[in-house]
C-alpha positions as CSV (number, residue, x, y, z in Angstrom):
1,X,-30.2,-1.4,-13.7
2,X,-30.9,2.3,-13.8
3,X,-33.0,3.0,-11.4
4,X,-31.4,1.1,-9.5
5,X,-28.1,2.8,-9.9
6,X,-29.7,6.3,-9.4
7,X,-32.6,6.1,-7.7
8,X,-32.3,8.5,-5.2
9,X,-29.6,10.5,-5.8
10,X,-29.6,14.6,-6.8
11,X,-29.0,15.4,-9.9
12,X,-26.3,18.1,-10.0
13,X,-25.8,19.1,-13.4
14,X,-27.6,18.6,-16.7
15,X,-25.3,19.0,-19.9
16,X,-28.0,19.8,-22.9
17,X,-25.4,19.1,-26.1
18,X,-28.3,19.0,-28.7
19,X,-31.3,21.1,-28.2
20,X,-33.3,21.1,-31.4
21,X,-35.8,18.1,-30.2
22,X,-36.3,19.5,-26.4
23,X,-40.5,20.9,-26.0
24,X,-38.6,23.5,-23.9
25,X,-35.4,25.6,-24.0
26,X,-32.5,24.1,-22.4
27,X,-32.0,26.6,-19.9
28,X,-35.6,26.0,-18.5
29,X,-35.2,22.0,-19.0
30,X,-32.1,22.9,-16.6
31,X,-33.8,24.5,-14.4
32,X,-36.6,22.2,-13.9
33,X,-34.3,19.4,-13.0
34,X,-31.2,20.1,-11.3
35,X,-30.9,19.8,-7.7
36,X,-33.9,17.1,-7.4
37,X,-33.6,13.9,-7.1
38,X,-34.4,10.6,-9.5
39,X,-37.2,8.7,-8.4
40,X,-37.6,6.1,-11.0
41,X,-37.2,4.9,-14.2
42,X,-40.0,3.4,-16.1
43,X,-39.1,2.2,-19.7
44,X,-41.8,1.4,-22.4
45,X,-39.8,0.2,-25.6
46,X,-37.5,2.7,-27.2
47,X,-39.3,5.6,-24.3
48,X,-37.7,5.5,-21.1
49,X,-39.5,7.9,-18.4
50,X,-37.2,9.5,-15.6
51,X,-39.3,10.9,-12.9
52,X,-37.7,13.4,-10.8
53,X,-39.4,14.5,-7.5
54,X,-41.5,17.1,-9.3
55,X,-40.8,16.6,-12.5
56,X,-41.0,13.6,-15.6
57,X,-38.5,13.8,-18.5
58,X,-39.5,11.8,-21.6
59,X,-36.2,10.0,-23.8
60,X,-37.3,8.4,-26.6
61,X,-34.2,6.5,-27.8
62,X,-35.9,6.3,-32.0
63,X,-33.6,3.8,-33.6
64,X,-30.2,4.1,-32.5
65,X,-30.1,5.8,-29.7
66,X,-28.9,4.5,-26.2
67,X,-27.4,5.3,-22.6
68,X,-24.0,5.3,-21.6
69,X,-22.5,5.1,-17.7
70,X,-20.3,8.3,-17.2
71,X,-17.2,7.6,-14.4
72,X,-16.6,10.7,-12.0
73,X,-14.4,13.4,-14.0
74,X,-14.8,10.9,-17.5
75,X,-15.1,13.0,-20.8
76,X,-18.4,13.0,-22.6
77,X,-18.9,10.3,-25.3
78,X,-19.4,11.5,-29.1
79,X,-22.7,11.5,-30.1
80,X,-23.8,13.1,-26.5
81,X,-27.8,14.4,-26.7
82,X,-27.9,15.0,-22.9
83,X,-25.6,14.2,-19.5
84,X,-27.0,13.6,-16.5
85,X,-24.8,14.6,-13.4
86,X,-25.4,13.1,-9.9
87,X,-24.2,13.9,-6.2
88,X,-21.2,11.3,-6.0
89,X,-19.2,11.8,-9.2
90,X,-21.4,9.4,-11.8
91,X,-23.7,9.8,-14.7
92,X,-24.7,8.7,-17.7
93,X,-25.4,10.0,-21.1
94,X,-28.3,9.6,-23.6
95,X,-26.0,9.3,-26.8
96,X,-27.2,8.8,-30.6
97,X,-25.2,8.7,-33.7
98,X,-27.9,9.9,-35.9
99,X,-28.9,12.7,-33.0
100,X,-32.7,11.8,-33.2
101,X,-33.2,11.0,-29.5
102,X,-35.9,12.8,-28.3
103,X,-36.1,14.4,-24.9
104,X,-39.6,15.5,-23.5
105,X,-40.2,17.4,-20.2
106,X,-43.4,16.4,-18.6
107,X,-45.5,14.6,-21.7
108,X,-49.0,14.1,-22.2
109,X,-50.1,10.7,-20.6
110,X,-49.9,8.3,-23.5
111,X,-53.6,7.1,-24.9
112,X,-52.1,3.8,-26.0
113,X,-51.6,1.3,-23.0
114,X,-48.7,-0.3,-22.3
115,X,-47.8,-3.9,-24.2
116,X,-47.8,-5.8,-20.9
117,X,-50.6,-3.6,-19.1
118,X,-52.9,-4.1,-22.2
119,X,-55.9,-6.8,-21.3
120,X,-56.8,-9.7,-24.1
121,X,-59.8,-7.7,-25.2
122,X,-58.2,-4.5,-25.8
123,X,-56.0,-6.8,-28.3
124,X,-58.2,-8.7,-30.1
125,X,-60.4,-5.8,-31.0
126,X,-57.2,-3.8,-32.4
127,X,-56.0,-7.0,-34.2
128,X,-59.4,-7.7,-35.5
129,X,-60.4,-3.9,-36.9
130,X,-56.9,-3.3,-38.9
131,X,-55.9,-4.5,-42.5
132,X,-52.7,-3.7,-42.0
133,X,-50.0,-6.3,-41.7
134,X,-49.8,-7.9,-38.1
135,X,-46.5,-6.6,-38.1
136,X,-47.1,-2.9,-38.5
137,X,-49.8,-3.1,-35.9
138,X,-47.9,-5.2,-33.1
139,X,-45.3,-2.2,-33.7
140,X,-47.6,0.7,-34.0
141,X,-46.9,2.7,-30.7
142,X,-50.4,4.4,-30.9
143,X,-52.3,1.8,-30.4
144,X,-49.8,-0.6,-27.9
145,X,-46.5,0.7,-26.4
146,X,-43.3,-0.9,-26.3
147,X,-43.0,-3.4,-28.7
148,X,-40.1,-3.0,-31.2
149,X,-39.2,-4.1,-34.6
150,X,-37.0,-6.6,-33.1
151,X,-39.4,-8.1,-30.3
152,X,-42.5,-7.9,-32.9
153,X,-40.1,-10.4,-34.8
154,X,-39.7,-12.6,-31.8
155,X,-43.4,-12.8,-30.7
156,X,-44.7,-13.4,-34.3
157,X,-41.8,-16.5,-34.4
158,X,-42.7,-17.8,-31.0
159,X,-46.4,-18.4,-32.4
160,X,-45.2,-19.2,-36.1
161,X,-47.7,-16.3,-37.2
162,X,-46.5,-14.6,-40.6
163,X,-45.4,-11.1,-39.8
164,X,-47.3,-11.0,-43.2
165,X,-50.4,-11.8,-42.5
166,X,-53.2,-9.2,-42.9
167,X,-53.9,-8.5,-38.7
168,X,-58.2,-9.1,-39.6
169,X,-57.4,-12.2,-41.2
170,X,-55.9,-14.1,-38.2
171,X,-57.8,-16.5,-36.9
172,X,-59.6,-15.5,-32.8
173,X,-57.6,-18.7,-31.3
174,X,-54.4,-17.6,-32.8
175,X,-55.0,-14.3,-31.7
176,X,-55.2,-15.8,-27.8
177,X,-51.8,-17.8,-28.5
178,X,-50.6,-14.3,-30.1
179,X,-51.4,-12.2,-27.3
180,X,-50.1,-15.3,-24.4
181,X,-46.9,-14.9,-27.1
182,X,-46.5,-11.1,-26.3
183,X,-46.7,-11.2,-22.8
184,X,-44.2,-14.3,-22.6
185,X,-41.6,-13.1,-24.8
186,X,-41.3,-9.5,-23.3
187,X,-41.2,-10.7,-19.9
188,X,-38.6,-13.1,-20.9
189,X,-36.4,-10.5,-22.6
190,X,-36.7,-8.1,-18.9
191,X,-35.2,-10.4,-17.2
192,X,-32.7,-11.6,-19.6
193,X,-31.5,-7.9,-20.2
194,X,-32.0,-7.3,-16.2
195,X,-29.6,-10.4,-15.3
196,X,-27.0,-9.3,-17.9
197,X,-26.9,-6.1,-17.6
198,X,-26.8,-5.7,-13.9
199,X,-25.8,-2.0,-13.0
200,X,-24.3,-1.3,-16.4
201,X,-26.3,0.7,-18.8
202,X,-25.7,-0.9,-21.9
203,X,-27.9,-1.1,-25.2
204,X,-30.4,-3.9,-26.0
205,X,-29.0,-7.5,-25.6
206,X,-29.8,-9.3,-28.9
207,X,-27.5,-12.6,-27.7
208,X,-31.3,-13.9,-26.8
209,X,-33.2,-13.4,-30.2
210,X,-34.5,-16.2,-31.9
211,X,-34.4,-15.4,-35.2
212,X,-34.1,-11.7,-35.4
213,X,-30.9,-10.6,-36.3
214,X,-28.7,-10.4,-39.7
215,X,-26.3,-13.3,-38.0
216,X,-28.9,-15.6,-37.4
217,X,-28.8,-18.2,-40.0
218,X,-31.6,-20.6,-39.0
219,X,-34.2,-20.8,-36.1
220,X,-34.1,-23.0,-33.1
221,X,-36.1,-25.8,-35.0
222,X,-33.6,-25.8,-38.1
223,X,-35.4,-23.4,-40.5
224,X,-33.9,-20.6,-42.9
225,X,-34.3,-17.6,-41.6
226,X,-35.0,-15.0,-44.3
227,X,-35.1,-11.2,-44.1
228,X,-37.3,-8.8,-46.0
229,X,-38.3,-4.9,-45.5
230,X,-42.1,-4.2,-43.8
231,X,-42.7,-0.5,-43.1
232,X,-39.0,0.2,-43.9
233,X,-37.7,-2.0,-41.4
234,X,-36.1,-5.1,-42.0
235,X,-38.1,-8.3,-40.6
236,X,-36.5,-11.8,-40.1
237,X,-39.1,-14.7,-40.0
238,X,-39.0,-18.6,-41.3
239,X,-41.1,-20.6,-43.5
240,X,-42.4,-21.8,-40.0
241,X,-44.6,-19.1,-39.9
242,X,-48.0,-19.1,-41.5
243,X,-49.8,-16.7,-43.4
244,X,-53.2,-15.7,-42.6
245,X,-54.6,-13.5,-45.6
């Protein structure tokens, strides 16, 4: 996928279209970056970490943002926040509609652990001290990265837990199912999105999803599924799922 792609390679030229969100100015972003070359890519969720020799630029994609494969001498797509220019011709652009994407040079190291790098304790003891709906909190990025409105649909199906249900409320064993759930269903959707997308850079593959999505009618096992607002977003479940309160 991306790193793949680019790892390795010097990055010529940064094109800074929209500024407004950048920690720095974009002449000094600029600066920083061009001429060295892309080590890796880590991606955490929506946050996807570029890590230049010296250097680590932040992208957090918010809600519709994603990355698009630039062909040598191709035109920018609309929407452009940032183009990134390599040796050899290629690129590719952070684009978003709603220009919200967030670029960050070198951010503070993230207090919340990753979803996948998180240990059963950690989880039990965050699920067990909220009141907030297990929903919000399997999606709150301060207390565990990289799980999205989408995915927190997904997990919550896979272990027919109500995204309803108050996160105290739910019972220790379900809690172990829960967090087997999480690691299960991300890992899943890696190498689903990694065997698809292969060196393309496209957006989220939702082909996969269980029951999230506005075309899904019923789940695997038969069951309406039904879609109602939680936190502002819209959450698809079934009457499979049980509600701990």
């Amino acid at each position: 996928m991306l790193s793949h792609r680019f790892r390795g390679k010097t990055l010529e030229e940064l094109e800074v279209k929209v500024a407004k969100k950048l920690n720095v100015t974009a002449a000094q972003l600029k600066a920083k970056l061009e001429g060295e070359k892309l080590r890796k890519v880590l991606r955490y969720g929506k946050t996807l970490h570029f890590h230049f020799s010296k250097e680590v630029l932040q992208v957090h994609l918010m809600l519709r943002g994603k990355l698009e494969v630039l062909k040598k001498d191709s035109e920018l797509p609309k929407y452009t926040i940032l183009s990134f220019h390599f040796a050899g011709g290629e690129g590719f652009a952070v684009v978003d509609m709603l220009r919200a994407a967030t670029p960050t040079l070198n951010p503070e190291a993230a207090k919340a652990p990753d979803a996948l790098e998180m240990d059963e304790g950690y989880f039990t003891e965050v699920l067990f001290k909220s009141k907030k709906m297990i929903k919000e909190v399997l999606m709150d990025q301060k207390k565990m990265r990289g799980i999205g409105n989408s995915y927190a649909d997904e997990i919550l199906w896979d272990v027919r837990v109500s995204p309803f249900s108050i996160s105290s409320a739910i019972p220790e064993k379900i809690i172990k199912k829960l967090f087997k759930s999480l690691g299960a269903v991300l890992k899943e959707a890696i190498a689903a999105i990694a065997k698809e997308n292969g060196d393309e850079l496209r957006g989220e593959l939702r082909d996969f999803m269980k029951v999230h999505g506005a075309q899904l009618e019923k789940s695997p096992s038969g069951a309406a599924v039904k879609a109602e607002k939680i936190g502002g977003r819209t959450s698809y479940y079934t009457n499979e799922q049980k509600l701990y309160s």
